[in-house]
Each structure stands twice: as C-alpha cells, then as structure tokens.
C-alpha positions in Angstrom: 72.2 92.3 121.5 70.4 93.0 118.4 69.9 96.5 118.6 73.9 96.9 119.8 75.2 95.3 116.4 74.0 98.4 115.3 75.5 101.1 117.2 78.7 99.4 117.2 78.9 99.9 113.3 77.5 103.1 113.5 79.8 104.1 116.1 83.5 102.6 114.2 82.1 104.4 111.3 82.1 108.2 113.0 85.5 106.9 114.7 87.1 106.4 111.2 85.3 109.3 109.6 86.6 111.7 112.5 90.5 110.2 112.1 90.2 110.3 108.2 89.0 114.2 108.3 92.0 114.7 111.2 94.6 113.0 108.6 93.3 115.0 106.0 93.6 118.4 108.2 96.7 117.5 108.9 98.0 116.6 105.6 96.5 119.4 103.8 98.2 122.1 106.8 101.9 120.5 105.4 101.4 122.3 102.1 100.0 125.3 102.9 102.6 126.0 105.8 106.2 124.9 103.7 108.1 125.2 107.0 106.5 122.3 108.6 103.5 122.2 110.9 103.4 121.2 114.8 100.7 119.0 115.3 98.1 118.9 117.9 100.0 116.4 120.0 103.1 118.9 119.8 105.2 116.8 117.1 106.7 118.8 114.6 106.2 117.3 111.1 107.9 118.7 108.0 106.4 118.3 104.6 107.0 115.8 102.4 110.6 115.8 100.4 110.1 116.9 96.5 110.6 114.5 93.7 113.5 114.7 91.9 
C-alpha cells in the first residue's frame, strides 16, 4: 500500500499535466485560427467575443 500512495500522485499529476497542455492547445488554436476551431471531439468552438 505504501509504495501505491505513490504512483497514484504521480499518476493524477501526468493526468492534469496532460489536460492542462490539451486546454492550453486548444485555447491557444482559438486565436490563431479567428474563424473558430473544431476540436478533437468534433465541437466547433468560436473564439472568445472582444471587449468593448
């Protein structure tokens, strides 16, 4: 049990590393493609409104 401790932190730690860089991606794609990107999962997502 121990020795699972661990690999369960080490594990949760990749997991939110992974979805932080996919967020990022993702993120990062709505500015450099102004008509709106369609994600991996096939959802269209159009960048943020300006600030008037």
């Amino acid at each position: 049990m121990a020795r699972l401790i661990p690999l369960i932190l080490i594990a949760l730690a990749v997991w939110f590393w992974v979805r932080a860089r996919r967020k990022t991606a993702a993120y990062m794609a709505s500015y450099e493609h102004p008509g709106g990107t369609v994600r991996e999962d096939g959802e269209r997502r159009d960048p943020p409104a300006p600030a008037a």
